[in-house]
SERO-4910 file (N, C-alpha, C, O; in steps of 0.05 Angstrom, whole numbers):
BEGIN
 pado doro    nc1    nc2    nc3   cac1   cac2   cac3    cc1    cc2    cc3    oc1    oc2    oc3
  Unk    A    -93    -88    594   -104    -76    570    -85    -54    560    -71    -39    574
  Unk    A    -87    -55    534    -66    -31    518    -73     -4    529    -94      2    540
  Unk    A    -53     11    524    -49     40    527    -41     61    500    -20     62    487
  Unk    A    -62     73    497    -69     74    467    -63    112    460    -73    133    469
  Unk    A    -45    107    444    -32    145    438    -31    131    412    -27    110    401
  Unk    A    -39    167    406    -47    181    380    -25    203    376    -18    216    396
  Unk    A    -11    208    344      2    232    343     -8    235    321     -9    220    303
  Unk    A    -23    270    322    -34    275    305    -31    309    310    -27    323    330
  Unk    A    -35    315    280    -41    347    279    -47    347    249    -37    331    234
  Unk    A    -65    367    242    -77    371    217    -63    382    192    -72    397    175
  Unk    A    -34    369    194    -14    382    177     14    367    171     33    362    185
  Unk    A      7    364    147     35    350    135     57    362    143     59    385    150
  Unk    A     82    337    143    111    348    143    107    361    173    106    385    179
  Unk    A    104    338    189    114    345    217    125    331    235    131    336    258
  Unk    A    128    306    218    143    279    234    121    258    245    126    237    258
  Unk    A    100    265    237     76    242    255     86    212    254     90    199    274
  Unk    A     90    201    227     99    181    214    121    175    226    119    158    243
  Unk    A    142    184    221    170    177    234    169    178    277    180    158    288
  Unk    A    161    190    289    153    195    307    140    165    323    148    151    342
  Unk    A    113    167    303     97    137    315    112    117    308    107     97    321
  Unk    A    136    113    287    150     92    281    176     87    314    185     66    324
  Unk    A    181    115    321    204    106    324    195    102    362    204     87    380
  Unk    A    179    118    363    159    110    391    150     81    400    145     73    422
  Unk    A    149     68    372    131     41    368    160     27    384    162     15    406
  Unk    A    183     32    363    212     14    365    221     17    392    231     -2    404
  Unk    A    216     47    406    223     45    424    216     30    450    231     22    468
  Unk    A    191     29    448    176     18    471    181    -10    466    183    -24    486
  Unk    A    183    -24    441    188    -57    442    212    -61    445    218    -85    447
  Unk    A    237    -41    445    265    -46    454    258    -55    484    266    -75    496
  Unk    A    242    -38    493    235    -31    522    225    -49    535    221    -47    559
  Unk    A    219    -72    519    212    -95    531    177   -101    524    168   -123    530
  Unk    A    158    -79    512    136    -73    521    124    -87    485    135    -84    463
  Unk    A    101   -102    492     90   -113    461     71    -87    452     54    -74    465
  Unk    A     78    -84    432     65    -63    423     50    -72    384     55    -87    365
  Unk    A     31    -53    391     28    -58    366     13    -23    343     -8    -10    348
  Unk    A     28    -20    328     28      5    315      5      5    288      4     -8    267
  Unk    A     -3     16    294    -33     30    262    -22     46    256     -7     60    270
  Unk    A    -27     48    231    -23     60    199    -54     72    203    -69     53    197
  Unk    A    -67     94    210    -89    100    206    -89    122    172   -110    130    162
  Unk    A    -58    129    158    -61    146    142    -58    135    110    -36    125    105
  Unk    A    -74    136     92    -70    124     66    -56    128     50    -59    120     27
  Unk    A    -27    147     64      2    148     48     11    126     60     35    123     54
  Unk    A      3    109     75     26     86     86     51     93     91     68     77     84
  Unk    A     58    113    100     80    123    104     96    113    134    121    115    136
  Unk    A     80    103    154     84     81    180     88     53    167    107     40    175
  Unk    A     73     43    148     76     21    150    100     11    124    108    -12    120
  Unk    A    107     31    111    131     31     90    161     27    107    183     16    104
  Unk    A    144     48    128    175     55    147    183     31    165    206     29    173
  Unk    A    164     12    172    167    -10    198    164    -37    175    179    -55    182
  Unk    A    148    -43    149    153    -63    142    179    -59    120    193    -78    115
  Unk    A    183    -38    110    208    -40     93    194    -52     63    206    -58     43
  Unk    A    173    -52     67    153    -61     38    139    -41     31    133    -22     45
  Unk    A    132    -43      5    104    -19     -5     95    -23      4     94    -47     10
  Unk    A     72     -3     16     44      0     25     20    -14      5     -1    -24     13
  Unk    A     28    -13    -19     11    -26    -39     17    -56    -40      4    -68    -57
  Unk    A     33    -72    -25     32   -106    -20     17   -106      2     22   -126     15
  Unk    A     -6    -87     15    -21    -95     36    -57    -82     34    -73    -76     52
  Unk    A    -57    -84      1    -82    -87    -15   -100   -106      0    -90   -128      4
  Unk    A   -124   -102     10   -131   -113     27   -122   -134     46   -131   -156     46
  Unk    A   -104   -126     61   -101   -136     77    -92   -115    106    -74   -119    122
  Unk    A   -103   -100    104    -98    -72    122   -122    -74    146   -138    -90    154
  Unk    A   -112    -41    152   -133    -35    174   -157    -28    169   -176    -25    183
  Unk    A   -154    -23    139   -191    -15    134   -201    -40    128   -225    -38    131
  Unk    A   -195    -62    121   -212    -89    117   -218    -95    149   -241    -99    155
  Unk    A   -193    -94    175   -196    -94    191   -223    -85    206   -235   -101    220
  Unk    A   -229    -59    202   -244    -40    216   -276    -50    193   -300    -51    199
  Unk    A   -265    -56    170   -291    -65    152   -313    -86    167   -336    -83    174
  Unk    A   -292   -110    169   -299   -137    188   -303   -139    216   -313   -157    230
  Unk    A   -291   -111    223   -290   -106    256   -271   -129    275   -278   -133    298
  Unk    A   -243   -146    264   -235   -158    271   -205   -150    261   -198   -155    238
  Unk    A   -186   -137    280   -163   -139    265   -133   -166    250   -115   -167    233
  Unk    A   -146   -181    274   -126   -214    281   -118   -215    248    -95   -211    243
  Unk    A   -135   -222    229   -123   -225    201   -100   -210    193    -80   -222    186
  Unk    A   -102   -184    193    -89   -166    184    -65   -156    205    -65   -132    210
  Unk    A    -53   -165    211    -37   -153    243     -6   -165    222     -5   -186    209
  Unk    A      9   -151    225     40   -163    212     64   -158    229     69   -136    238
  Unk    A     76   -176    232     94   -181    257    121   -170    239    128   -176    216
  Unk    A    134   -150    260    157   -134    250    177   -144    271    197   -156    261
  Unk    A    176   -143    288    198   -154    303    184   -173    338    160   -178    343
  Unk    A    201   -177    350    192   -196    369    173   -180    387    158   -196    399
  Unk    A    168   -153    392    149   -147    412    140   -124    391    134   -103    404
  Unk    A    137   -119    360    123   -104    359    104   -113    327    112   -121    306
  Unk    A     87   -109    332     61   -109    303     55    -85    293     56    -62    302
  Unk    A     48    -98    267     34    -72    254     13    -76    239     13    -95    222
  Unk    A    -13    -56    244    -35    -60    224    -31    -38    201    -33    -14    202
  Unk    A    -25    -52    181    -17    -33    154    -36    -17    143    -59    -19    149
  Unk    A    -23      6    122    -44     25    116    -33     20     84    -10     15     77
  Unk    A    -59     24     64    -51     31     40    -69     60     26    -85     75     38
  Unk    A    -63     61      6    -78     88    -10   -107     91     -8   -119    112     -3
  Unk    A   -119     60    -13   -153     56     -4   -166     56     21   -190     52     25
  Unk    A   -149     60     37   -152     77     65   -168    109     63   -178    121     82
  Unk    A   -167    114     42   -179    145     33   -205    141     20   -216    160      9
  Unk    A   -220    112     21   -243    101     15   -264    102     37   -288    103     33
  Unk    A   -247    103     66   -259     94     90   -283    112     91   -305    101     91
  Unk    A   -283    134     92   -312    153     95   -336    138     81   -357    131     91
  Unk    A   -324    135     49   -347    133     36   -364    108     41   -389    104     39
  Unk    A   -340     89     48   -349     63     58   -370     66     92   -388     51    101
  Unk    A   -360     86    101   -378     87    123   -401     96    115   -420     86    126
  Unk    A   -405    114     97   -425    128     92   -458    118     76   -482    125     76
  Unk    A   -436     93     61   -456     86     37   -459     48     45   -479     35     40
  Unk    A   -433     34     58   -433      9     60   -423     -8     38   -430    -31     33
  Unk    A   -402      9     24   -401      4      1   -371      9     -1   -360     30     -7
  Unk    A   -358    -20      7   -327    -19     -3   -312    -15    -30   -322    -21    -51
  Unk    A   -283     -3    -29   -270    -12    -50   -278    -28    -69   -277    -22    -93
  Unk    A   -284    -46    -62   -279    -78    -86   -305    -81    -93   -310   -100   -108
  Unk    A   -325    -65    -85   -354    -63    -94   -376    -83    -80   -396    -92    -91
  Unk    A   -364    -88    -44   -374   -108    -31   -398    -92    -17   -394    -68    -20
  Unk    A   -421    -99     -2   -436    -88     18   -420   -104     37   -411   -126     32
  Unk    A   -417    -85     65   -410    -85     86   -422    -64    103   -412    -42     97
  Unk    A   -435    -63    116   -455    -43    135   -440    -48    163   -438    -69    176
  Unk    A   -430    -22    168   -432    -16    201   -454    -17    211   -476     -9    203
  Unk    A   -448    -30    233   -478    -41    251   -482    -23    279   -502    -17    293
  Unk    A   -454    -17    281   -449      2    302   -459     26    317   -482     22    308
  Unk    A   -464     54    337   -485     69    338   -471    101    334   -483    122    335
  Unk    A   -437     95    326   -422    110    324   -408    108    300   -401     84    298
  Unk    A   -401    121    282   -385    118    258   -350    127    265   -332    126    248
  Unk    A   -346    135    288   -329    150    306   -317    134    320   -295    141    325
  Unk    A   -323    114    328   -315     91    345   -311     62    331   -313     41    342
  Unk    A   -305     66    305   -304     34    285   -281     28    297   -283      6    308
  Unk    A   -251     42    299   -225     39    302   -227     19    329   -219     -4    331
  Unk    A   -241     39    350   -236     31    375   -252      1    378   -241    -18    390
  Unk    A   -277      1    367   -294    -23    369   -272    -49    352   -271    -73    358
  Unk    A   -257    -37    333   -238    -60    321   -218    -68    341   -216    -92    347
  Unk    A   -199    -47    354   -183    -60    368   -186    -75    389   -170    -94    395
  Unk    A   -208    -67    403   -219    -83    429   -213   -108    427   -212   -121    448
  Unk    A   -207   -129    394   -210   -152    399   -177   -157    401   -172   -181    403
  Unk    A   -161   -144    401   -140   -144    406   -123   -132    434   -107   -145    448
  Unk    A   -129   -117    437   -127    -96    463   -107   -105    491    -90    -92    503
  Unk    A   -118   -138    495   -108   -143    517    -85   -161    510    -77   -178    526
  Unk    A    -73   -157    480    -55   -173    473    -31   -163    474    -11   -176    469
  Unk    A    -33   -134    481    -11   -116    474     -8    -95    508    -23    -91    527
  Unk    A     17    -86    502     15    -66    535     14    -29    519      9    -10    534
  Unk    A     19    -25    485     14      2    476      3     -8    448      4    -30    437
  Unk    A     -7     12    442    -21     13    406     -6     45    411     -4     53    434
  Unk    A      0     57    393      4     69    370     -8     74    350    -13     56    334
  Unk    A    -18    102    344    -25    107    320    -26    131    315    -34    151    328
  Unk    A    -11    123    278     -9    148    257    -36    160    246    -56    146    246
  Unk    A    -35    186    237    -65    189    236    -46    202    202    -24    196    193
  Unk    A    -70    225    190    -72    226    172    -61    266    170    -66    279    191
  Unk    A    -50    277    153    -47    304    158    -80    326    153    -79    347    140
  Unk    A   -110    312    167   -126    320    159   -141    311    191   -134    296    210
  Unk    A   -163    329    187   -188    326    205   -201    312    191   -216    325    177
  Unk    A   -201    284    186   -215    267    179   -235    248    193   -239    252    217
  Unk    A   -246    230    183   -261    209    194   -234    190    207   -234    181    229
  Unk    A   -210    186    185   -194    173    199   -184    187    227   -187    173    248
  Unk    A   -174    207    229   -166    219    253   -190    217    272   -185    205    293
  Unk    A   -214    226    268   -227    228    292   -231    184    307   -239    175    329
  Unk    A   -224    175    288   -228    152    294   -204    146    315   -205    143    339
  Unk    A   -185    146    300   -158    145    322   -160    155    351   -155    143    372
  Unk    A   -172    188    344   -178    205    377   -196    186    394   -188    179    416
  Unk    A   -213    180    387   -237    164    393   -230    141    407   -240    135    429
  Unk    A   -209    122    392   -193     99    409   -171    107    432   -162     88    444
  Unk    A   -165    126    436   -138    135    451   -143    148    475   -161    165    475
  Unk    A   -129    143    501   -123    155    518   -112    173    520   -117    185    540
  Unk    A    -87    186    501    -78    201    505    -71    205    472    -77    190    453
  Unk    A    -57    230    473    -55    243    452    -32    267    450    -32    290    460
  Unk    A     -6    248    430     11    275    428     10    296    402     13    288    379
  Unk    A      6    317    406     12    339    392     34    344    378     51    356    391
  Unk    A     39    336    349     65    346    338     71    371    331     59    374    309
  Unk    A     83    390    336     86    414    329    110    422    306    134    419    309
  Unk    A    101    429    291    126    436    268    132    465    276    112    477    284
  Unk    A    158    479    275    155    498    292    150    522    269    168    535    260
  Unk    A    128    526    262    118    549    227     94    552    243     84    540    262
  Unk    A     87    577    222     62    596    225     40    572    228     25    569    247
  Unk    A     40    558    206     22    542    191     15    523    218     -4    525    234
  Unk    A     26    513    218     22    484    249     14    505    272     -7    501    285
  Unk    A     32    530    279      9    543    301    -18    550    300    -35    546    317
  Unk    A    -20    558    282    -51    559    268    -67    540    259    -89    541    248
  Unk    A    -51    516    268    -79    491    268    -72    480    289    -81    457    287
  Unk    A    -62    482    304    -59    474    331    -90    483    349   -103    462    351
  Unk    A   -105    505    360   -122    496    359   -148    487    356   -164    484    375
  Unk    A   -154    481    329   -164    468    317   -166    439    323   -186    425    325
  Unk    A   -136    432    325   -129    406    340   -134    398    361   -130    376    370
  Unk    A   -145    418    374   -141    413    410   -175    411    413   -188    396    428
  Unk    A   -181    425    398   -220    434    399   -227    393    388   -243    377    400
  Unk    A   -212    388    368   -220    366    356   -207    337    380   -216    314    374
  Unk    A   -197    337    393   -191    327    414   -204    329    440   -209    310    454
  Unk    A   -208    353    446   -237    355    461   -263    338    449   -274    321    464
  Unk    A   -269    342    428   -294    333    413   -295    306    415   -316    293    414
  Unk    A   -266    292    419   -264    261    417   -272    255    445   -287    237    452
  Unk    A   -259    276    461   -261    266    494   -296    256    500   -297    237    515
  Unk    A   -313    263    494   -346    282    498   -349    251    482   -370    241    489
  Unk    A   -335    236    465   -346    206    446   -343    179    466   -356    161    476
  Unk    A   -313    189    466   -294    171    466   -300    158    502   -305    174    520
  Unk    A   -297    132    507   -293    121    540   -277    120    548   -278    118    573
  Unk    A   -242    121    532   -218    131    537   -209    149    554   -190    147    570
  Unk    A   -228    171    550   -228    199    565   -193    205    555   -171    204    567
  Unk    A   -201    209    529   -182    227    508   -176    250    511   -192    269    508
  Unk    A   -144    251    517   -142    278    523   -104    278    522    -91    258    527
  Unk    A    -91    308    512    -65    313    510    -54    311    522    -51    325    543
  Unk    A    -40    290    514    -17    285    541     21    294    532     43    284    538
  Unk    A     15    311    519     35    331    508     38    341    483     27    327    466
  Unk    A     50    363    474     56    368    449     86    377    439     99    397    445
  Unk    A     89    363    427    122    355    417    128    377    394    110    382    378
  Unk    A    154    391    393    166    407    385    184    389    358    204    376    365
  Unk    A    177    390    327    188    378    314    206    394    291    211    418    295
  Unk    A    214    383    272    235    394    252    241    423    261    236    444    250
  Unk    A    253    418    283    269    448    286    288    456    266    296    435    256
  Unk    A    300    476    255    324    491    250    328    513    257    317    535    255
  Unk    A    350    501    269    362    516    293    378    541    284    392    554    298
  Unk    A    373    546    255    392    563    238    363    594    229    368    617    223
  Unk    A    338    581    233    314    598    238    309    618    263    308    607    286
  Unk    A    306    637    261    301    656    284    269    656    288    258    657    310
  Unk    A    254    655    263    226    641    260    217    624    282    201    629    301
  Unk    A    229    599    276    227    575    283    230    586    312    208    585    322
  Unk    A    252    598    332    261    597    359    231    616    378    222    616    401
  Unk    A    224    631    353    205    648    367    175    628    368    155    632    382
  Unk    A    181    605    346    150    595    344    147    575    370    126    568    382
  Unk    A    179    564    376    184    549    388    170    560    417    157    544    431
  Unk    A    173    592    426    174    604    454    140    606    454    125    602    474
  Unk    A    133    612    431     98    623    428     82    596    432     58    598    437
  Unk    A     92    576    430     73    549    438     72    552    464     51    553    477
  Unk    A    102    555    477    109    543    509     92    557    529     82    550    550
  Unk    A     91    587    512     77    608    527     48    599    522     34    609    539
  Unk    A     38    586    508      6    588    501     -1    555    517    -23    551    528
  Unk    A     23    529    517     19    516    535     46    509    547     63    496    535
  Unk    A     49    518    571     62    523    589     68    497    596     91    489    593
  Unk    A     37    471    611     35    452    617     38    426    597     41    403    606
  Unk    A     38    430    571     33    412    559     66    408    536     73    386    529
  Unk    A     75    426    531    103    422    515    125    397    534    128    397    559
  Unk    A    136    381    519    154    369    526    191    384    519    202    393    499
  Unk    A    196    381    538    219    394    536    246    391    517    266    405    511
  Unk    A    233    363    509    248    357    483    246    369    460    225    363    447
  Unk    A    261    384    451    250    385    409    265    382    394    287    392    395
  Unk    A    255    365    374    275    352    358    280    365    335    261    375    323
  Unk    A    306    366    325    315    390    315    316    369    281    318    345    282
  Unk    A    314    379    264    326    375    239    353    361    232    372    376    229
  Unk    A    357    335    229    379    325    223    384    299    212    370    278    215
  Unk    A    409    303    199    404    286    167    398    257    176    382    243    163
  Unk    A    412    247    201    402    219    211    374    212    217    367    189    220
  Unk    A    361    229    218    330    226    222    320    230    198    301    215    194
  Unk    A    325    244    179    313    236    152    315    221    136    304    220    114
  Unk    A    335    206    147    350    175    136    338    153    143    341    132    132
  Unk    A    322    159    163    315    131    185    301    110    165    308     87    161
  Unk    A    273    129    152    251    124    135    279     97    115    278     72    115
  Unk    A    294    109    105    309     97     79    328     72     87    332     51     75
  Unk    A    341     83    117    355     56    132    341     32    149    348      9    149
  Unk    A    323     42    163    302     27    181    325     27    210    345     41    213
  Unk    A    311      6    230    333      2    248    350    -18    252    364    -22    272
  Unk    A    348    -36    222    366    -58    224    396    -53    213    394    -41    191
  Unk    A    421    -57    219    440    -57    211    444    -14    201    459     -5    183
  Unk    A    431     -1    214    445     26    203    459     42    226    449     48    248
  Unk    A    485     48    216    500     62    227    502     84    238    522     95    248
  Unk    A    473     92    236    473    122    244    443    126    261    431    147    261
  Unk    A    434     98    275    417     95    287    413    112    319    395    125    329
  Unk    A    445    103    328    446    117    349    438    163    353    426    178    368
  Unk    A    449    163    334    446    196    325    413    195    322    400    206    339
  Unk    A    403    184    302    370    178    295    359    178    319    341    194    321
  Unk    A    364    164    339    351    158    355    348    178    380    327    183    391
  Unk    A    385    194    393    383    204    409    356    223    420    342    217    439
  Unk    A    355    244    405    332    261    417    310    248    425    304    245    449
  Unk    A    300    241    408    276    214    410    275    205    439    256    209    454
  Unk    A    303    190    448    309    172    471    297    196    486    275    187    491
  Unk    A    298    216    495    290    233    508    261    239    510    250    234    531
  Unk    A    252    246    497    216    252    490    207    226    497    185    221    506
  Unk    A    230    203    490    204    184    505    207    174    544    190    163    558
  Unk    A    228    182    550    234    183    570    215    204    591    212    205    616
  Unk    A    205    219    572    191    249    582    156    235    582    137    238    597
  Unk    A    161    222    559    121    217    555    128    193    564    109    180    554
  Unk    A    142    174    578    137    143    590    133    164    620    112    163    632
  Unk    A    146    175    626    143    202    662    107    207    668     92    201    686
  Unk    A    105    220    643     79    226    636     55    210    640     35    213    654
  Unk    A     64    183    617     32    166    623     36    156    654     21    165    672
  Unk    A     60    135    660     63    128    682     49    142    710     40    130    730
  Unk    A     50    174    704     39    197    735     16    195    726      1    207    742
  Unk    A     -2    183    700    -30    200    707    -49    172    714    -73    174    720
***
């Protein structure tokens, strides 16, 4: 059965997206079938791994998925060991659709379910034992989508942007990860928090970097990935044929070397 991580924090512009993309690539270099969710309705995962708009996957996403409670329809094959359940803009419908039974396209569809918290997880189950990781992007919000993701996942990385702003919802993040643990049968819980868009040219940044480590000692990975132009390229080159993959990738190769240490010991 899959092994299911979440990268999430309640704040844009921290790498979540690029991160779960390149986590996804890495683990299916790695030999491992994986399959990656788009839980956020910028499609910003599934732009980056299919190389298509997010808007050519108008119903045919993870919220019809999670609608029907079956993802098999919607699952899109990116390379030989890795999938993806796509996200589009009407992904930002999902609440109301939980709320009222009343999709996008003006369909009744009723969760039958005893949790509105557990749709994600109750969807993947029919997939689960097809794969050895899932992956998933969440949304830069405490949403219904995020707590749904927490809710499916065993573990959970923490992206840290190294600013005022991301320390100060950090935890918020951690309280809302607890909250999943107390739902969830996963027994959801942080299994690190990653140090992102460093600049290394910030004295800001080096102090925000020391004030996490000190506040979690146990939980920072020793990797942080610093700001650089090959990683903000990735999104625009992908990993086929670009020359500057290797640079894109290095730090990365590390953090996952650190969180494969990680799940493996627990």
């Amino acid at each position: 059965m899959a092994i299911t991580i979440t990268m999430g924090i309640q704040k844009g512009g921290c790498g979540k997206s690029t991160t779960t993309g390149i986590l996804a690539y890495l683990l299916s270099q790695d030999g491992y079938k994986v399959l990656a969710v788009d839980m956020d309705s910028q499609g910003n995962l599934t732009e980056f791994l299919s190389k298509r708009p997010s808007n050519e996957f108008v119903e045919k996403s993870v919220l019809e998925a999670m609608q029907h409670q079956d993802p098999t329809n919607y699952i899109v094959p990116i390379y030989e060991n890795l999938d993806l359940l796509p996200a589009n803009n009407f992904l930002a419908t999902f609440p109301r659709w939980i709320y009222t039974g009343v999709t996008y396209l003006g369909e009744k569809i009723r969760y039958n379910g005893d949790n509105p918290s557990k749709i994600l997880d109750e969807t993947l189950e029919k997939v689960r034992d097809n794969y050895d990781f899932i992956v998933i992007d969440t949304p830069p919000s405490l949403s219904e989508q995020t707590t749904n993701a927490l809710c499916a996942s065993e573990y959970v990385v923490v992206l840290f942007e190294c600013s005022n702003w991301c320390y100060s919802a950090i935890p918020n993040f951690m309280d809302s990860v607890e909250g999943a643990r107390n739902v969830s049968k996963h027994g959801t819980k942080v299994i690190g928090i990653l140090r992102t868009m460093n600049d290394v040219r910030r004295s800001d940044a080096k102090a925000f970097n020391e004030m996490i480590e000190e506040d979690y000692p146990n939980e920072v990975f020793k990797t942080i990935i610093t700001r650089k132009a090959p990683i903000g390229r990735l999104s625009l080159y992908g990993f086929d044929e670009n020359s500057e993959l290797k640079q894109a990738l290095g730090q990365y190769k590390n953090f996952y070397k650190e969180l494969m240490e990680r799940v493996k010991g627990r």
